[in-house]
C-alpha positions in Angstrom: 0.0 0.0 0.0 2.6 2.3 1.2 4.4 1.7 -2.5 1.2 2.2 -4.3 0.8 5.7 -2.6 4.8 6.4 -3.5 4.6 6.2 -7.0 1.2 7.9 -7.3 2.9 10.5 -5.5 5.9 10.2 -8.2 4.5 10.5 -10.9 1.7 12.7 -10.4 0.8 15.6 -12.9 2.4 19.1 -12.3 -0.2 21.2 -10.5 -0.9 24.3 -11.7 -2.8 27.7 -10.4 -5.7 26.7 -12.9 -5.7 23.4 -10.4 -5.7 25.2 -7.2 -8.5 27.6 -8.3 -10.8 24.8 -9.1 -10.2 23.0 -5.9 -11.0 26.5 -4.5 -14.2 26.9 -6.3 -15.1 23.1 -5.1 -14.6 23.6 -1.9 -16.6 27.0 -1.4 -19.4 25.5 -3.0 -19.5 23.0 -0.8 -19.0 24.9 2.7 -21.9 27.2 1.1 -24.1 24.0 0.2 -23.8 23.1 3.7 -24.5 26.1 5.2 -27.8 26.3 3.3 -28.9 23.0 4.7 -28.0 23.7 7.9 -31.0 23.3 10.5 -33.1 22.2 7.6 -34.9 18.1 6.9 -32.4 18.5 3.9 -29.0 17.4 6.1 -30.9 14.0 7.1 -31.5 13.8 3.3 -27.6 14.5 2.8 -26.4 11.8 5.3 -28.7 9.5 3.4 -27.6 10.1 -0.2 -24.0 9.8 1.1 -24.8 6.6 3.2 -26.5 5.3 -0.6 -23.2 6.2 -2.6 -20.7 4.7 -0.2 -22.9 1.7 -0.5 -22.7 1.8 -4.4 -19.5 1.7 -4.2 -18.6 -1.0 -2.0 -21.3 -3.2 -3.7 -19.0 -2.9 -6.6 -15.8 -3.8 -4.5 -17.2 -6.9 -2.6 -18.7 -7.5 -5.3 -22.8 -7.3 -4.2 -24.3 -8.0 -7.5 -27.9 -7.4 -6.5 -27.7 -4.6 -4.0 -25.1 -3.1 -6.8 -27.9 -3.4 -9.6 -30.8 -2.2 -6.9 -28.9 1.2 -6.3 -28.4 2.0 -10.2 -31.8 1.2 -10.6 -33.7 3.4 -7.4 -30.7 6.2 -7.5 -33.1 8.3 -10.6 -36.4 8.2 -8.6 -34.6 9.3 -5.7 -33.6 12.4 -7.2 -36.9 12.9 -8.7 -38.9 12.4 -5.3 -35.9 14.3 -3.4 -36.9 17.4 -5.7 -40.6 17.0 -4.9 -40.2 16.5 -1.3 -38.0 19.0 -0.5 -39.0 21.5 -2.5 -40.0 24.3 -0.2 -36.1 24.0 1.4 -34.9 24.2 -2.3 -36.6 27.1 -3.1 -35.7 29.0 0.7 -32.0 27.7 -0.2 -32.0 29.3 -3.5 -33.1 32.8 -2.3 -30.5 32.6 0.4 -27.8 32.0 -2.6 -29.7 35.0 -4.3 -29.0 37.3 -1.3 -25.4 36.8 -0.1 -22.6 38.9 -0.4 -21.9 38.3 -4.1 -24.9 39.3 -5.3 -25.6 42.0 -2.6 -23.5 44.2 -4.3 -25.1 44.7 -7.3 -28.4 44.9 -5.5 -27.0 47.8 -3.1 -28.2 50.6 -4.6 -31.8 49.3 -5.3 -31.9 48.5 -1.5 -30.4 51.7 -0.7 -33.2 53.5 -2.4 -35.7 50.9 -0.8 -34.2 51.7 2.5 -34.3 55.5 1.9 -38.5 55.2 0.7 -38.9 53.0 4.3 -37.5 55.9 6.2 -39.3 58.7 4.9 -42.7 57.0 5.1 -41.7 56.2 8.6 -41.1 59.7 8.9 -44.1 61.4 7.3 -46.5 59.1 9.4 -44.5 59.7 12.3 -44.9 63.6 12.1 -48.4 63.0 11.1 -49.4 61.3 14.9 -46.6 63.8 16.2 -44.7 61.1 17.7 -41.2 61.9 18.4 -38.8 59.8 16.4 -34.7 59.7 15.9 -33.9 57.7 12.8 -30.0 57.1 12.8 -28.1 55.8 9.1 -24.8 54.5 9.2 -22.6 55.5 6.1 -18.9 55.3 6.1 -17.7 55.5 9.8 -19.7 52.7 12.1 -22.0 53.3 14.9 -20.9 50.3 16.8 -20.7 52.3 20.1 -23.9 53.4 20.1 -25.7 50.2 18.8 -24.5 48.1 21.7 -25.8 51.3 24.2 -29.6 49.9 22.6 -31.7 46.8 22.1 -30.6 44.7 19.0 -32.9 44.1 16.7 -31.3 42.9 13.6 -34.7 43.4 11.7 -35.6 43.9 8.1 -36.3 47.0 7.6 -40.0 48.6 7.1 -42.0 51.5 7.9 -44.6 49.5 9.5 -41.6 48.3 12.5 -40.1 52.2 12.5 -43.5 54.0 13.1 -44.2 51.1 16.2 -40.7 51.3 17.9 -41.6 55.3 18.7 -45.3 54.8 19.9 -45.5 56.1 23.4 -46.4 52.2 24.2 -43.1 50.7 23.1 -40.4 50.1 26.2 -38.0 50.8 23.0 -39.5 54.4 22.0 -37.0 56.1 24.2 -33.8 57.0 22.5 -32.7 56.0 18.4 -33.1 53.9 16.0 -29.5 53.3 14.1 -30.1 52.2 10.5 -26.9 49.7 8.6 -27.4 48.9 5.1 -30.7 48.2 4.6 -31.5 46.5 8.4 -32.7 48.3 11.6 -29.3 47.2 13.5 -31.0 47.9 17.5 -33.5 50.7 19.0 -33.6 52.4 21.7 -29.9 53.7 21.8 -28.4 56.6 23.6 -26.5 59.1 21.6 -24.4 61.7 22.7 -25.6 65.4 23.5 -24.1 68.1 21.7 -22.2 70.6 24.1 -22.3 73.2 20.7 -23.1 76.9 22.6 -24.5 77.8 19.4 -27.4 75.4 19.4 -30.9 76.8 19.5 -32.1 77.1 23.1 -35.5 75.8 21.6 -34.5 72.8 20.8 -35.0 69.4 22.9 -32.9 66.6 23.8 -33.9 64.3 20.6 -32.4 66.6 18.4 -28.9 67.7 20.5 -28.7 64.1 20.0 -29.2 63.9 16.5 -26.4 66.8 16.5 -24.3 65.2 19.0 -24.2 61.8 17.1 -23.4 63.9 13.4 -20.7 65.7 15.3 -18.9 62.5 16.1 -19.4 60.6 13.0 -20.7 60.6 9.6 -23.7 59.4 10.3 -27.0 61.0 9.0 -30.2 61.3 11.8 -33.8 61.9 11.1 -35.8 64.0 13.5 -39.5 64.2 13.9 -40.4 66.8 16.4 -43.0 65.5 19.1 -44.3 69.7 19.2 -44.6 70.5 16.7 -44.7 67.4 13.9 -42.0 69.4 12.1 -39.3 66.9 10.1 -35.4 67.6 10.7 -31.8 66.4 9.0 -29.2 66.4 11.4 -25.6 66.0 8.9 -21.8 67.0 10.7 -23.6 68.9 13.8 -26.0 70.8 11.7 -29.2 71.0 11.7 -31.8 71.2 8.5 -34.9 71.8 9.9 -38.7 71.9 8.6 -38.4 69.5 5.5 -41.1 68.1 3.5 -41.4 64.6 2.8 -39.9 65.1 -0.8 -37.2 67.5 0.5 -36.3 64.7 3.0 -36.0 62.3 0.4 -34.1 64.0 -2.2 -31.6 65.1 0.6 -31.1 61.0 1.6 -30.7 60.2 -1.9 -27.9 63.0 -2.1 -26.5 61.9 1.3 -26.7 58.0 0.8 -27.7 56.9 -2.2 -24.7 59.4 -4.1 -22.2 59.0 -1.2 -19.3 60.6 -3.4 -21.6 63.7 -3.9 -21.0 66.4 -0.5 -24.6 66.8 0.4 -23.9 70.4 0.8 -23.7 70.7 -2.6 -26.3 68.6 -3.8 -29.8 70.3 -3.4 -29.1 71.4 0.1 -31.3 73.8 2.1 -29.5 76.6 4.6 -28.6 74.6 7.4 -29.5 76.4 10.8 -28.4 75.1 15.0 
């Protein structure tokens, strides 16, 4: 044995980079095969199918004639009832391929401007009910600080779960919602107060902490004023106050959507603390 594996070792082929890249390729569909079956009725179906083939195969070794001829035979309507069986997992694995990494990134800026629609319908209904609301987005430099000072969420993101996180009724009303990508990343965060003497005496807490947060970071934070309904921007420790729903928009589009855009430049109103 030990000679067989010392001259298939010596006279192997030459392995080149084209070789390397398609065990590569193998082996990463494979880890995310198994990562899609995970926790699913399709991993007892796995152990099976590879409990079948290692019997194939030794009923060709012994050899096992009949139990041979009994697996080529049942091997095709196994696949065919596997597919009928399973289908529901097939199609949940196949929109879980659809949505990783790879294919987020084409996707981004269609979820972008979904996530920028979600947040300004939030908003508008929010100032409607004059609830008071601070709607956090994440952009270049991360909020991680702040999103572990909150409740986690990890939630898809809507307008429906937006407008109920701020009603008076919800233990999580009190403090921020903090927005990454296109998921509501944890509510009910505390944000640091701006300690800027030129700041409006009429303004509240919610919105030196909308300036607080913008001061620090990056980040862009929607206000909805509890007085008075009215809809702010809150963008490097200034404020943009009084916006429309359509003004709100076009300024996220501006400030997310067009990152490499200044939103200063780009349809922007006279800011005012």
């Amino acid at each position: 044995m030990s000679a067989y594996f010392e001259g298939l070792l010596r006279y192997r082929p030459p392995i080149s980079w084209w070789d390397i890249l398609d065990i590569l390729i193998v082996a990463i569909l494979i880890y995310e095969f198994l990562k899609l079956i995970r926790g699913t009725r399709a991993v007892q179906m796995a152990l099976g199918s590879m409990l079948i083939v290692a019997l194939f195969y030794f009923s060709r070794l012994a050899p096992l004639q009949t139990v041979n001829w009994l697996i080529r035979n049942m091997l095709v309507y196994v696949a065919f009832a596997a597919i009928v069986i399973f289908q529901s997992d097939i199609r949940r694995a196949l929109a879980r391929l659809g949505q990783g990494q790879f294919f987020r990134y084409f996707n981004r800026q269609e979820a972008a401007t979904e996530t920028i629609e979600e947040v300004v319908v939030a908003a508008t209904t929010l100032a409607a009910q004059r609830v008071g609301a601070i709607i956090a987005i994440e952009r270049d430099i991360g909020l991680r600080n702040y999103i572990e000072s909150g409740i986690p969420l990890d939630a898809t993101l809507t307008h429906d779960l937006l407008v109920t996180i701020f009603q008076h009724e919800s233990p999580l009303h009190d403090g921020a919602v903090i927005i990454q990508e296109t998921r509501v990343a944890a509510a009910a965060c505390f944000l640091p107060l701006t300690v800027n003497p030129r700041v409006s005496r009429e303004l509240g807490t919610r919105h030196r902490a909308a300036i607080g947060l913008t001061e620090e970071s990056d980040a862009v934070a929607v206000i909805v004023s509890e007085e008075t309904g009215n809809i702010s921007l809150a963008l490097d420790g200034r404020l943009e106050r009084r916006l429309t729903p359509d003004q709100l928009r076009e300024r996220l589009r501006s400030l997310v959507l067009l990152r490499k855009t200044s939103g200063r430049h780009v349809g922007a109103r006279a800011y005012d603390v």
